[in-house]
PAZAPA-4460 file (N, C-alpha, C; in steps of 0.05 Angstrom, whole numbers, plus 32768, in hexadecimal, padded with zeros to 4 digits):
% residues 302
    n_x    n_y    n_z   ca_x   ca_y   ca_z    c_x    c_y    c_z   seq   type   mol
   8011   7FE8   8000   8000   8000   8000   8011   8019   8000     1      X     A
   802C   801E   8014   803F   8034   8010   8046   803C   7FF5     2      X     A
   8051   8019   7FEC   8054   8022   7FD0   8047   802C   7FBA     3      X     A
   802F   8025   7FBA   801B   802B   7FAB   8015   8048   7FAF     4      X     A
   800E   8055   7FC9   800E   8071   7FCE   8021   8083   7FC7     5      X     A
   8038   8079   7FCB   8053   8087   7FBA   8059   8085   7F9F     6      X     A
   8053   8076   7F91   8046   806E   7F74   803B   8087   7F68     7      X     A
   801F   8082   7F7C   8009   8096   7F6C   800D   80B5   7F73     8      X     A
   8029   80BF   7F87   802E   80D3   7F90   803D   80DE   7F79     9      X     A
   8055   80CE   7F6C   8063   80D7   7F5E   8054   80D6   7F43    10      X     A
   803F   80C6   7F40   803B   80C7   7F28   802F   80E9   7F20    11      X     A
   8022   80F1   7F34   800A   810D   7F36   8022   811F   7F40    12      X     A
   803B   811F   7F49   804E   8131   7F44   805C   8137   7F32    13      X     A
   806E   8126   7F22   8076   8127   7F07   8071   8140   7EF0    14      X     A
   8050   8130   7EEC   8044   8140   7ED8   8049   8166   7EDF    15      X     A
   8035   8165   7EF4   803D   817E   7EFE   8055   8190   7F01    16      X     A
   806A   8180   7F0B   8085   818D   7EFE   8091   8193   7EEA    17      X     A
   8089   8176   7ED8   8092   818A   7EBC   8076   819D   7EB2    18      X     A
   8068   81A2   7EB4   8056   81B5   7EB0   805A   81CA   7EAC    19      X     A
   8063   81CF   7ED9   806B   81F2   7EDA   8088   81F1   7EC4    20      X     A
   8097   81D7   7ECB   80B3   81E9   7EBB   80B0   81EA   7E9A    21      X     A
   80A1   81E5   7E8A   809A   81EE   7E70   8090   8203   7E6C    22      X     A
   8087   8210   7E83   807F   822A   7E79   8097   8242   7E77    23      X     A
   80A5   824E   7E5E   80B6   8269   7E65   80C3   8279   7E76    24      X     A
   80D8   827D   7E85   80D9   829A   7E8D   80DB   82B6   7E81    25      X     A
   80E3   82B0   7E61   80E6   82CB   7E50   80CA   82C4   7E36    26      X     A
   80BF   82D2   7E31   80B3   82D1   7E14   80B2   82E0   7E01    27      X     A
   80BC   82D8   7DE7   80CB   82E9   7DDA   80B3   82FC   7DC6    28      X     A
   80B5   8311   7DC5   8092   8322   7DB2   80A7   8327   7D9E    29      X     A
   8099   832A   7D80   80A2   8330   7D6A   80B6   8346   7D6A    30      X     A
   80C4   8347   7D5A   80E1   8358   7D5D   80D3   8377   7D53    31      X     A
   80DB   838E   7D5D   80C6   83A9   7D52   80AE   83B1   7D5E    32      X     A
   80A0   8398   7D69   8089   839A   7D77   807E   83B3   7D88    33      X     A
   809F   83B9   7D99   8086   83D3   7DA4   8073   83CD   7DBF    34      X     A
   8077   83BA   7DD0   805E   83B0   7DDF   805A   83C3   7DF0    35      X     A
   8043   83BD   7E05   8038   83D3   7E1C   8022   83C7   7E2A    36      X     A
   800E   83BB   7E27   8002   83AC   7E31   7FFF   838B   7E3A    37      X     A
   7FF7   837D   7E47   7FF9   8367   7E4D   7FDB   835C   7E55    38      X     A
   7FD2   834E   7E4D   7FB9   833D   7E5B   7FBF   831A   7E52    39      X     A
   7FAC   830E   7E70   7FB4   82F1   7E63   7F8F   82EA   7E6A    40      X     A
   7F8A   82D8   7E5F   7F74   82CA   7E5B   7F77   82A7   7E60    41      X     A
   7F62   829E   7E6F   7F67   8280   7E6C   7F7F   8279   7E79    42      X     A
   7F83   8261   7E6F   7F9E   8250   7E83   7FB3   8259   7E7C    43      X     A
   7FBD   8267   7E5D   7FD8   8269   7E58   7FDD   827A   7E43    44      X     A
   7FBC   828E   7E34   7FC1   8292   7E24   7FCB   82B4   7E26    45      X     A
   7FDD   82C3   7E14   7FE1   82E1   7E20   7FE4   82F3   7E0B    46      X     A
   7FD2   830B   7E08   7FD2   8321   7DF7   7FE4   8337   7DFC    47      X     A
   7FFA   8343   7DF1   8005   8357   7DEB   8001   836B   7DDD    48      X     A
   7FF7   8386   7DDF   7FF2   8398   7DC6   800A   83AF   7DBF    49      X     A
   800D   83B3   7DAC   8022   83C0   7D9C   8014   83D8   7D96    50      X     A
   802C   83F4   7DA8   8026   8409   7DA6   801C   841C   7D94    51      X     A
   8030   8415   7D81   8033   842C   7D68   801F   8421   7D55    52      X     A
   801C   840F   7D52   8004   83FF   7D3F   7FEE   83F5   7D3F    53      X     A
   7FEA   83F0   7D60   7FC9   83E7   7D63   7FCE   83C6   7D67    54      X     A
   7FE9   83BD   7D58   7FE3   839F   7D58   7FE5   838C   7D73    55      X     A
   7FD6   836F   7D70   7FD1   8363   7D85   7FE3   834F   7D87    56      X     A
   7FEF   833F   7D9D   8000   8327   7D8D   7FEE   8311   7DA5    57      X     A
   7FEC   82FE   7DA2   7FE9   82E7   7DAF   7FF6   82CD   7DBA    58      X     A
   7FF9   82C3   7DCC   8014   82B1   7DC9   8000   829D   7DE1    59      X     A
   8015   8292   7DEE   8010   8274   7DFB   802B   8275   7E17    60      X     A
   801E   827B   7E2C   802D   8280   7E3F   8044   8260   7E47    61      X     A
   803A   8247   7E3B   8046   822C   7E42   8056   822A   7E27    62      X     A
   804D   8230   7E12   8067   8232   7DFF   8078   8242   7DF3    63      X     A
   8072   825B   7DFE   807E   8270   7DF8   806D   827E   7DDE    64      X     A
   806B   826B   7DCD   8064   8273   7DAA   804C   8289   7DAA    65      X     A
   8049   8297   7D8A   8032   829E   7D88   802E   82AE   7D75    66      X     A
   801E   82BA   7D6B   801C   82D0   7D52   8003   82EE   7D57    67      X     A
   800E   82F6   7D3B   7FFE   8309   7D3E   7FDE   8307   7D42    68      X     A
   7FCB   8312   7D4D   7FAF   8306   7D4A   7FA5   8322   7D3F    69      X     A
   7FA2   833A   7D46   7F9F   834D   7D3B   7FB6   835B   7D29    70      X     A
   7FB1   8360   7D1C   7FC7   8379   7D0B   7FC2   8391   7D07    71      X     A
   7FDA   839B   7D01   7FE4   83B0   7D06   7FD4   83C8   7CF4    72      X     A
   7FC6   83D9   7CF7   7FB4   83E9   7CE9   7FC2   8401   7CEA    73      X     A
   7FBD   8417   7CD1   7FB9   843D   7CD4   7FAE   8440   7CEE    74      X     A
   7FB3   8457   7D03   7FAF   845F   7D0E   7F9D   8458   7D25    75      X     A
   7FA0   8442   7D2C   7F9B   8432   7D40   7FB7   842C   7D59    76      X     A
   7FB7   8428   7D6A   7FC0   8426   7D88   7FC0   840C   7D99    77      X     A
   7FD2   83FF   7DA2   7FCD   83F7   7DC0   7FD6   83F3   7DCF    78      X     A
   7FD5   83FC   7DE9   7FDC   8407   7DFF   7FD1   83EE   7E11    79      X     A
   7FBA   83F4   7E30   7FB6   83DC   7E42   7FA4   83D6   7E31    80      X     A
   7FA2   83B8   7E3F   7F8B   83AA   7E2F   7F86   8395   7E41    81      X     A
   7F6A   838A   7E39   7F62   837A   7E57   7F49   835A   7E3E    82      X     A
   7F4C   8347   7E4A   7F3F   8330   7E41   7F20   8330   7E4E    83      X     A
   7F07   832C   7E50   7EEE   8334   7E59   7EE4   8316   7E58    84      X     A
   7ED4   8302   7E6E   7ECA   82FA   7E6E   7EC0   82E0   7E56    85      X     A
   7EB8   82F5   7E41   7EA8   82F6   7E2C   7EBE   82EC   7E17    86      X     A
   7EDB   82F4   7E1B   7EEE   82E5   7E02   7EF4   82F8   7DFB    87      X     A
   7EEE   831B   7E02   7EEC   8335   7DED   7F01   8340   7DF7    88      X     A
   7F18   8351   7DEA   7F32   8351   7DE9   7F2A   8373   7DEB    89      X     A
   7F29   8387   7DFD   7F25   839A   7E01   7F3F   83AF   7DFF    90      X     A
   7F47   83C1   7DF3   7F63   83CE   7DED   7F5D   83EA   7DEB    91      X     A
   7F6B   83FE   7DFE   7F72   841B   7E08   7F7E   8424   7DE9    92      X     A
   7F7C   842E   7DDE   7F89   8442   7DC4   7FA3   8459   7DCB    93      X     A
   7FA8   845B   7DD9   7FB2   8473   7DE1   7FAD   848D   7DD2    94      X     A
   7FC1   8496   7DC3   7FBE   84B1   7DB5   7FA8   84B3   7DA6    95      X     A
   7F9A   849A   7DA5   7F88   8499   7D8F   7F6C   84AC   7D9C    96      X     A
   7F68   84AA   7DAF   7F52   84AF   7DBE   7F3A   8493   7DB9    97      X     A
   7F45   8481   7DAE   7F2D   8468   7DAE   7F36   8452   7DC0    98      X     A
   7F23   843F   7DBA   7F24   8429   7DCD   7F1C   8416   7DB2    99      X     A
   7F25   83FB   7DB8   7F21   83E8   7DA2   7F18   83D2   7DB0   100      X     A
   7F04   83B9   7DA4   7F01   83A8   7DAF   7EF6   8393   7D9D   101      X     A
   7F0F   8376   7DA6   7F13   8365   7D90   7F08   834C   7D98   102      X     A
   7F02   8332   7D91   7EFF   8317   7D8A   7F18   830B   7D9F   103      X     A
   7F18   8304   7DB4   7F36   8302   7DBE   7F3E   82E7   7DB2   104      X     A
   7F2D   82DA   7DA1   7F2D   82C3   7D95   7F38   82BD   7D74   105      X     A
   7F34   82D2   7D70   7F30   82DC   7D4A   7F3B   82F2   7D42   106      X     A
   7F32   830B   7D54   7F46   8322   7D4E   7F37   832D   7D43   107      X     A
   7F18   8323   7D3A   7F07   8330   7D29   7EFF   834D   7D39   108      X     A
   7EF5   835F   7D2D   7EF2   8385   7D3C   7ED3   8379   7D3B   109      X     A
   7ED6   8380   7D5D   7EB8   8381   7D67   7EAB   8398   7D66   110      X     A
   7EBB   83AD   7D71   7EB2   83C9   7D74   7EC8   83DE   7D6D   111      X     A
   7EC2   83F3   7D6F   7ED3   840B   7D7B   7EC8   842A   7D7B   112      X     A
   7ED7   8433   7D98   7ECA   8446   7DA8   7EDF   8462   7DA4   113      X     A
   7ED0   847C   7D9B   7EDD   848E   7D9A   7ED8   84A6   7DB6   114      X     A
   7EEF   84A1   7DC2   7EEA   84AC   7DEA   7EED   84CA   7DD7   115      X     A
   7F03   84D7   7DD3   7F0B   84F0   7DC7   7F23   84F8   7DAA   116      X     A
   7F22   850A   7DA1   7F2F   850F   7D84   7F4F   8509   7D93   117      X     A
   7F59   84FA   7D78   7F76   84F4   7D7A   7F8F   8507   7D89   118      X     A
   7F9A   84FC   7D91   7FAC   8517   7D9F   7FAB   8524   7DB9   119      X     A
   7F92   8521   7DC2   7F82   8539   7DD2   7F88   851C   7DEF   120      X     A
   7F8E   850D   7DF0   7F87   84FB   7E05   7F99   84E7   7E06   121      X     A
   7F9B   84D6   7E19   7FAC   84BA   7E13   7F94   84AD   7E24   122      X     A
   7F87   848E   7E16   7F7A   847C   7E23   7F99   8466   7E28   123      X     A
   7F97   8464   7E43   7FAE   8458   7E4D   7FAB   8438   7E56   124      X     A
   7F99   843A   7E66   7F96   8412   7E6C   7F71   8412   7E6B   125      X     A
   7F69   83FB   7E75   7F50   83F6   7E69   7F4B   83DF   7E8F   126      X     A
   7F2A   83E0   7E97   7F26   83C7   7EA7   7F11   83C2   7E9F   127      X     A
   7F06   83A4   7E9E   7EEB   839B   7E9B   7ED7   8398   7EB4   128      X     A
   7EC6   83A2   7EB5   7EB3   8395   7ED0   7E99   8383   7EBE   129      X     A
   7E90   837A   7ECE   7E74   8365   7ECE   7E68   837D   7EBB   130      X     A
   7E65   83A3   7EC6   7E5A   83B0   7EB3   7E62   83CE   7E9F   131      X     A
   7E78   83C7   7E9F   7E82   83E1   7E8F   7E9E   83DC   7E84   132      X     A
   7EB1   83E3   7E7A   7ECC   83EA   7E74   7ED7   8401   7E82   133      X     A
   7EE4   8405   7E8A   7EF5   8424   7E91   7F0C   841D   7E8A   134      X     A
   7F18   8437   7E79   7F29   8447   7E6E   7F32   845E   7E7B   135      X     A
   7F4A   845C   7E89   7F5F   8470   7E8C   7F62   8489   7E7E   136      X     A
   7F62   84A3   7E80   7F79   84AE   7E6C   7F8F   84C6   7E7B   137      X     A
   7F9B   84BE   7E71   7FBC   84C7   7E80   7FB8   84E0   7E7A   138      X     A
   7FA6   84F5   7E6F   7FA5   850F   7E66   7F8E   8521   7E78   139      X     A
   7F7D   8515   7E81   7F62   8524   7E93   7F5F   8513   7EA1   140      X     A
   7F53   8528   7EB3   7F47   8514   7ED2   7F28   8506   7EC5   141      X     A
   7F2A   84EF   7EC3   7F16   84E8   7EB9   7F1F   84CF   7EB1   142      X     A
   7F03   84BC   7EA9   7F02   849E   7E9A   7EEC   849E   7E91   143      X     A
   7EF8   848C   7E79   7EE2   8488   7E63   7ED4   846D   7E64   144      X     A
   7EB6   8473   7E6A   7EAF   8452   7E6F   7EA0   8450   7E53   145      X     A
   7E9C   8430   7E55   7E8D   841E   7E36   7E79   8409   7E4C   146      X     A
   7E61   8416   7E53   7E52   8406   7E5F   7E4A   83EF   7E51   147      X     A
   7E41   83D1   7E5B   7E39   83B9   7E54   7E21   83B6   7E58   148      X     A
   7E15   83A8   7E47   7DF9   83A6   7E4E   7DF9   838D   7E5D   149      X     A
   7DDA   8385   7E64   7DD7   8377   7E7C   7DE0   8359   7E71   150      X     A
   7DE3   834F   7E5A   7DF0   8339   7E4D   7E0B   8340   7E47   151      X     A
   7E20   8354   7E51   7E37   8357   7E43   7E35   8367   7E2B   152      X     A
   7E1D   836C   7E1F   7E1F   837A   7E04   7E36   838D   7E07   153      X     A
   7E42   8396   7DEB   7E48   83AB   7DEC   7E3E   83C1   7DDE   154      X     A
   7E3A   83DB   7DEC   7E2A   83F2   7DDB   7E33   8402   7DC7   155      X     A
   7E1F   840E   7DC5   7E2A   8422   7DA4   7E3B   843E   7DAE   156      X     A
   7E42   844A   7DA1   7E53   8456   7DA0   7E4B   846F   7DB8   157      X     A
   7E2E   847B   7DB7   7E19   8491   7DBC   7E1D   8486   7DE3   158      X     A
   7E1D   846C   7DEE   7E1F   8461   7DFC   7E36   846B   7E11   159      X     A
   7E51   8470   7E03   7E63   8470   7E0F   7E67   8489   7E20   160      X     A
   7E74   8490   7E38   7E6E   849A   7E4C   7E8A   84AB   7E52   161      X     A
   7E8E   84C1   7E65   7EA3   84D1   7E73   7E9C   84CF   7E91   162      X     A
   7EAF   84C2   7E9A   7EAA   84C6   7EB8   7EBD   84DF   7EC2   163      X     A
   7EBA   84E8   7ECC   7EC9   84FF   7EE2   7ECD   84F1   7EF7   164      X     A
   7EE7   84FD   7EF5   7EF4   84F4   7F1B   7EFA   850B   7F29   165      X     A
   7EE8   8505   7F3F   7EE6   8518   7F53   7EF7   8510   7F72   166      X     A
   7EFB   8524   7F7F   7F06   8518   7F98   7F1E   8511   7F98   167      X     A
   7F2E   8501   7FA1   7F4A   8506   7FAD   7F59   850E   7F94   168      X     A
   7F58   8504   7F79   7F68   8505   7F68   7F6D   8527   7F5C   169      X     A
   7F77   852B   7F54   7F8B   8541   7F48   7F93   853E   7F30   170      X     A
   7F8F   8548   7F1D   7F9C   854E   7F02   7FB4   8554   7F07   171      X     A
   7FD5   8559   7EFC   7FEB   8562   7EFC   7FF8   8556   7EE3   172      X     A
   800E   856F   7EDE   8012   856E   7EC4   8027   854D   7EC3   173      X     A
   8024   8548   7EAC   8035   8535   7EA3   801F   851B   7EA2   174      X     A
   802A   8502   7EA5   8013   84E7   7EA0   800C   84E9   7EB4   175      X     A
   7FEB   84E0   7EBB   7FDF   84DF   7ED5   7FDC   84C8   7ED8   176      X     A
   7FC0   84BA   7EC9   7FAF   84A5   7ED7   7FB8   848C   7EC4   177      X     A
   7FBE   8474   7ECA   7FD3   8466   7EB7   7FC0   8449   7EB6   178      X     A
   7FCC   8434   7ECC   7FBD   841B   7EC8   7FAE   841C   7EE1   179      X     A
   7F95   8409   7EE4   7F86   8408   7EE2   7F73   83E9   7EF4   180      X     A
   7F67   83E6   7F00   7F60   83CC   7F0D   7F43   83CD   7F26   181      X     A
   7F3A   83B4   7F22   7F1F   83B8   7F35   7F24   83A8   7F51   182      X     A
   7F0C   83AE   7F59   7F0E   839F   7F79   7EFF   8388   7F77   183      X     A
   7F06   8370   7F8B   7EED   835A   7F7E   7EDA   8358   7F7E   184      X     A
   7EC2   836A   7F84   7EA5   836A   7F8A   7EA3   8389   7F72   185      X     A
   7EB7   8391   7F65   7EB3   83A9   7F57   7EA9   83C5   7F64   186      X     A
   7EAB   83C3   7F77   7EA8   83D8   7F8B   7EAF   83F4   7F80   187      X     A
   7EC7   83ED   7F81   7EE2   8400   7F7E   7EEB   83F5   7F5F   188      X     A
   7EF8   8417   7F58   7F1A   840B   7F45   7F27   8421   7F4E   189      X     A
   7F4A   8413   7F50   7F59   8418   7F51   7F6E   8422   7F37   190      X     A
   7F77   843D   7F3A   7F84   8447   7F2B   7FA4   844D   7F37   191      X     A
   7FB0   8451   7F20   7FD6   8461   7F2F   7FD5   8474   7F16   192      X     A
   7FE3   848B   7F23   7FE4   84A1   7F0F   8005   84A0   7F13   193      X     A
   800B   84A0   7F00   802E   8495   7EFD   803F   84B0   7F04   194      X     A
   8032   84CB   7EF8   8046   84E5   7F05   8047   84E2   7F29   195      X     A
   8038   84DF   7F30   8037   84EC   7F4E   803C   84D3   7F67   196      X     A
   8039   84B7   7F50   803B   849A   7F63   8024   8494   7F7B   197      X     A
   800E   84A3   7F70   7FF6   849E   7F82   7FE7   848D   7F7A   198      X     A
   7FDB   847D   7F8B   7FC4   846C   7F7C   7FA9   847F   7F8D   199      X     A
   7F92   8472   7F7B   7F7F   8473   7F81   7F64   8465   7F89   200      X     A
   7F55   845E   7F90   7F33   8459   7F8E   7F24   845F   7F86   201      X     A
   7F1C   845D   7F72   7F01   846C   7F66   7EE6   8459   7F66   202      X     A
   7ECF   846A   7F70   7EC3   845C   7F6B   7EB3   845C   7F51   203      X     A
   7EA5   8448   7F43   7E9C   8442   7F27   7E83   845B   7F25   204      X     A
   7E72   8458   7F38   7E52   845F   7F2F   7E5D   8485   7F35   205      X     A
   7E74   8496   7F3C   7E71   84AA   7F43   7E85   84BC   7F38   206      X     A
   7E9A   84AF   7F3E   7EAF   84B7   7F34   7EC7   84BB   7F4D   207      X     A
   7EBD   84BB   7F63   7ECA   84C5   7F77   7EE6   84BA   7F7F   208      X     A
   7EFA   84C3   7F8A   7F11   84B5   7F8E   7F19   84C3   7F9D   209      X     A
   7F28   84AD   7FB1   7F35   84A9   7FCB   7F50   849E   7FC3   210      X     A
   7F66   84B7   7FCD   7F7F   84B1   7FCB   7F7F   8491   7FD8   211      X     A
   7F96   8480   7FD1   7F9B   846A   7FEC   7FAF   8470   7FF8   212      X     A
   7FA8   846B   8018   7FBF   846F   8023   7FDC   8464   802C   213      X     A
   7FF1   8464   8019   8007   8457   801D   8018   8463   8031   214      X     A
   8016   846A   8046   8022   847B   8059   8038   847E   8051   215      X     A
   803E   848B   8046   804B   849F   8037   805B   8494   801E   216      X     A
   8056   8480   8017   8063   847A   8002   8057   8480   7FE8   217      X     A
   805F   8480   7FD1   8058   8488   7FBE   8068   8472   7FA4   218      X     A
   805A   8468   7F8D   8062   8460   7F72   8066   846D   7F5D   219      X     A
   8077   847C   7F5A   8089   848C   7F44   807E   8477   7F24   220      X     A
   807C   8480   7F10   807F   8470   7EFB   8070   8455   7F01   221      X     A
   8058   845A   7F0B   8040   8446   7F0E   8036   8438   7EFC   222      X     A
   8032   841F   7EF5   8021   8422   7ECD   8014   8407   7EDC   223      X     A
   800D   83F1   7ED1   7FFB   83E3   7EC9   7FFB   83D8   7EE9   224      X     A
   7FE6   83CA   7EEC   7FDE   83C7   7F07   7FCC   83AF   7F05   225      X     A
   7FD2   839B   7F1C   7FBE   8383   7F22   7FBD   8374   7F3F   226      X     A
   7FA4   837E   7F40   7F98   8372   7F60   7F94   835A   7F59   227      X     A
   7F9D   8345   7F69   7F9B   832D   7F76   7F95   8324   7F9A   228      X     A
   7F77   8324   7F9D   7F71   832B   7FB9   7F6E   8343   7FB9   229      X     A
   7F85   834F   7FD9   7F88   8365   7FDE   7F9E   8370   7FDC   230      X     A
   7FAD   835D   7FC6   7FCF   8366   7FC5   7FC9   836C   7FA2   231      X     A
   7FDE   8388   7FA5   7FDC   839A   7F92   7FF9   8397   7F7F   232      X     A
   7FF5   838E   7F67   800F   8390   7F5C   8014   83AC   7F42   233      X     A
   8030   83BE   7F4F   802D   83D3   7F41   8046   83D4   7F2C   234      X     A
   803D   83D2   7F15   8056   83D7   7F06   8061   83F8   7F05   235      X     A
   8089   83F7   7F0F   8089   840A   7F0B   8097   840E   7EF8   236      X     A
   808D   841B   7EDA   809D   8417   7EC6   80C3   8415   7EC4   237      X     A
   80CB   8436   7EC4   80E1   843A   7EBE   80FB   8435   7ED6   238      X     A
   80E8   8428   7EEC   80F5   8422   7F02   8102   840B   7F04   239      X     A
   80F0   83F3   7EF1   80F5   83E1   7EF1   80F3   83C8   7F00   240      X     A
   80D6   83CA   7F14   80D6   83C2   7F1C   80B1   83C2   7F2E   241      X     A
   80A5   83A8   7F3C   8086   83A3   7F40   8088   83AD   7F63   242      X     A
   807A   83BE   7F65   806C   83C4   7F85   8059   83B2   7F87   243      X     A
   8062   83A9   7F9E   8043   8392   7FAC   803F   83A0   7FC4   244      X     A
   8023   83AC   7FC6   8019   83B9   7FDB   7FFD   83A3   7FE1   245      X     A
   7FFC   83AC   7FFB   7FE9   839A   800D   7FD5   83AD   8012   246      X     A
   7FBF   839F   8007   7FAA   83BD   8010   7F95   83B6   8022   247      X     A
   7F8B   83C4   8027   7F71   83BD   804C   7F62   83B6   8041   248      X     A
   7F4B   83B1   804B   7F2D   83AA   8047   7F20   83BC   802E   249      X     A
   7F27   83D5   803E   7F10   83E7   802E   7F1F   83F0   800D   250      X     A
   7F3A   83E0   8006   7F4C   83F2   7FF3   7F55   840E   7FFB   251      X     A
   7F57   8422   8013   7F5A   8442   8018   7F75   843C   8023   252      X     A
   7F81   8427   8031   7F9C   8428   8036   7FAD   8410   802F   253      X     A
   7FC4   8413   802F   7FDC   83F9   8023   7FEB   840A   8028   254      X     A
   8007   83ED   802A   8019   83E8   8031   8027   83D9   801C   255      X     A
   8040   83EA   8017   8052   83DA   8003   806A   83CA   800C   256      X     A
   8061   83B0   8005   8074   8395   8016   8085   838E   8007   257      X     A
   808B   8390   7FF2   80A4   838D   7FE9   80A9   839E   7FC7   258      X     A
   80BA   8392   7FBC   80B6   8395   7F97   80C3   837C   7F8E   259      X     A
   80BB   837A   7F75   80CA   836B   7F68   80D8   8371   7F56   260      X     A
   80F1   8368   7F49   8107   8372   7F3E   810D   835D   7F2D   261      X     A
   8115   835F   7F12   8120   834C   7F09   813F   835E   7EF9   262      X     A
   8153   834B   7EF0   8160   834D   7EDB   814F   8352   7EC3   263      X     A
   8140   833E   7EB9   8136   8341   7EA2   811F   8354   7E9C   264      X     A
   811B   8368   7EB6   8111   8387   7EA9   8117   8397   7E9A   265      X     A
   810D   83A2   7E89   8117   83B3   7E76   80FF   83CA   7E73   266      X     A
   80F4   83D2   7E86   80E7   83EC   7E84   80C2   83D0   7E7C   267      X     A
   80C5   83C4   7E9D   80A1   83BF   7E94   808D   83C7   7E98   268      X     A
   807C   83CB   7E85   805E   83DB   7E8C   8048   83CC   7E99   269      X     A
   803E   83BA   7E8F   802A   83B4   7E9E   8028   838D   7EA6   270      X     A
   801A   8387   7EB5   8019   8371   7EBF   8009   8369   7EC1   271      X     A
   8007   8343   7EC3   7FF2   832C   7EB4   7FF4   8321   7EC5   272      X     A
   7FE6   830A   7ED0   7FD8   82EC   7ED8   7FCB   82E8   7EF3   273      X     A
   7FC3   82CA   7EF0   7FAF   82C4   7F0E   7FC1   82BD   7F20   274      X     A
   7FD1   82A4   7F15   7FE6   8292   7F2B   7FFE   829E   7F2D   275      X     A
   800F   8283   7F2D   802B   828B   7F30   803A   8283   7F1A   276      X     A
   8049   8288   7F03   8052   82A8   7F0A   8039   82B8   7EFE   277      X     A
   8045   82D1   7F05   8038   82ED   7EF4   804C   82F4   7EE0   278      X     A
   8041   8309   7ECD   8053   8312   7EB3   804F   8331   7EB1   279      X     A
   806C   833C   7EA9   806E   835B   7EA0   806F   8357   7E81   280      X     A
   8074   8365   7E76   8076   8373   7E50   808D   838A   7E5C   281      X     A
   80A3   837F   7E4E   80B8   838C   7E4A   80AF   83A8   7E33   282      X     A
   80B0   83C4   7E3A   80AF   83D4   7E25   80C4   83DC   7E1A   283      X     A
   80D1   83DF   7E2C   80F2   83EE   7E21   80F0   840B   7E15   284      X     A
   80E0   8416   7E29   80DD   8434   7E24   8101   8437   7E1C   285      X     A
   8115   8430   7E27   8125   843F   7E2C   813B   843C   7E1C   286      X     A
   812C   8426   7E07   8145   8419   7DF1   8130   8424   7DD5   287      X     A
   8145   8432   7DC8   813E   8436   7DA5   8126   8420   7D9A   288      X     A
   810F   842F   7D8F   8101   8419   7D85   8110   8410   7D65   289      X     A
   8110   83F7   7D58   811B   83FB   7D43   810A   83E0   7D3B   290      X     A
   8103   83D8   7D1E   80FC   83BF   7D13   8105   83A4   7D23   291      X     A
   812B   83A6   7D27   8132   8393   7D34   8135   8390   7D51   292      X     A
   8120   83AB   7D58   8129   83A4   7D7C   8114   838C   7D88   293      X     A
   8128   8385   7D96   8115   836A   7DA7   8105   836E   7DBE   294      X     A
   80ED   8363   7DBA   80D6   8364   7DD7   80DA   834B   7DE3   295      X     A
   80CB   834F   7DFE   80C8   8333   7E10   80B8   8336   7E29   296      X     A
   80AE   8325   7E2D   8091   8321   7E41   80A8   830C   7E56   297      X     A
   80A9   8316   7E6C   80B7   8308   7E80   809E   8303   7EA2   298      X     A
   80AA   82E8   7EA3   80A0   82DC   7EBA   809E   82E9   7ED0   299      X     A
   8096   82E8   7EE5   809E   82F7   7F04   8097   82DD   7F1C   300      X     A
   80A0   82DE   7F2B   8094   82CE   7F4B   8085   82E6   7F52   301      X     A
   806D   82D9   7F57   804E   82E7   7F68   8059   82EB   7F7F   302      X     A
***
């Protein structure tokens, strides 16, 4: 019987080991690419969108591989972007002042939303709730929501909405309001405005926002953001590195317990997954873009 229990121990360990170790620590995105956003969907699958072009890439977190699923259009953008429930591949435009939203399956154009005229704005990251989208923009105090109908629909154009943020937040010059994330009952979202390293609370139905209180700390170069629980992971871009803050009950105060650091940062923006690991998108603000420069989506310990 020992033996037999130790049998059936190793047999249901094995597998599982080679599992986790087939999955990547570097993943390589097309050479030129440009990345900035990150979302993953499902067990392994992960979208990247490409700045200067709008394009989407898709890949496979266990084999590294993957291709383009959207391409690269005129005057199209993408910046954060978030996976929905529904399979629908939701994407921030930046300079464009639009929002796009794709087939996360096909790549096929479901919709697209014009927040404001080109130029005038940056739509920066994007979150899904049970009933709306919100959109960032790094240019006004404000978010642009894409309410859902009571099946998920998505609405027409006439539909789409300006929230005002009122209350703790502050406009100041340079990027403000960056990435982007909800609470798990949707209560709340949480924002970081990357000039001033503040995060925020806002709530959905008002607009209102409550600084949080990090007794006295602050995130310089804040960008893409993901709650898990009540632990807050903050990318800080040009720093190079993830704030994990611990936040209370209500979201109004945290505590930052550590960062994470890797070698293989190179200026990451925003951050992906449920388990262990999590993933940044290498931008490389800080290296020449050129045809042959190289991207990469790297691993992290949660």
């Amino acid at each position: 019987m020992r033996r037999l229990l130790l049998l059936l121990t190793l047999s249901l360990l094995v597998p599982a080991t080679a599992s986790a170790a087939s999955f990547p620590d570097i993943i390589a995105l097309p050479d030129g690419f440009q990345p900035e956003g990150i979302a993953i969907a499902g067990e392994s699958s992960f979208y990247v969108g490409s700045i200067p072009t709008g394009a989407v890439y898709r890949g496979d977190l266990r084999s590294g591989q993957g291709a383009v699923l959207v391409p690269a259009r005129e005057g199209r953008a993408a910046i954060g972007l978030k996976v929905d429930r529904r399979d629908r591949l939701f994407v921030a435009g930046g300079p464009t002042g639009q929002a796009f939203v794709y087939d996360a399956a096909t790549g096929v154009d479901l919709a697209q939303y014009t927040f404001a005229p080109p130029g005038t704005t940056f739509i920066n990251d994007v979150i899904v709730t049970s009933r709306a989208a919100y959109f960032t923009d790094s240019r006004s105090a404000r978010l642009f929501v894409v309410p859902l109908g009571d099946g998920g629909e998505l609405p027409a154009q006439d539909d789409v909405r300006e929230l005002p943020l009122i209350g703790d937040f502050q406009l100041v010059d340079g990027f403000n309001l960056n990435g982007i994330t909800t609470t798990r009952y949707e209560r709340k979202l949480i924002a970081v405005q990357s000039n001033t390293g503040k995060l925020f609370a806002i709530t959905p139905s008002s607009g209102v926002t409550r600084e949080i209180d990090l007794g006295g700390a602050t995130l310089p170069n804040g960008d893409g953001l993901l709650l898990r629980g009540r632990t807050l992971y903050v990318v800080q871009n040009q720093l190079n590195k993830v704030a994990v803050v611990a936040l209370s009950r209500n979201v109004l105060r945290g505590t930052v317990v550590r960062e994470i650091t890797s070698p293989a940062f190179d200026v990451p923006t925003t951050i992906a997954g449920s388990g262990e690991p999590l993933y940044v998108v290498n931008a490389r603000f800080s290296t020449p873009a050129t045809p042959q420069t190289s991207y990469d989506v790297v691993a992290v310990p949660r």
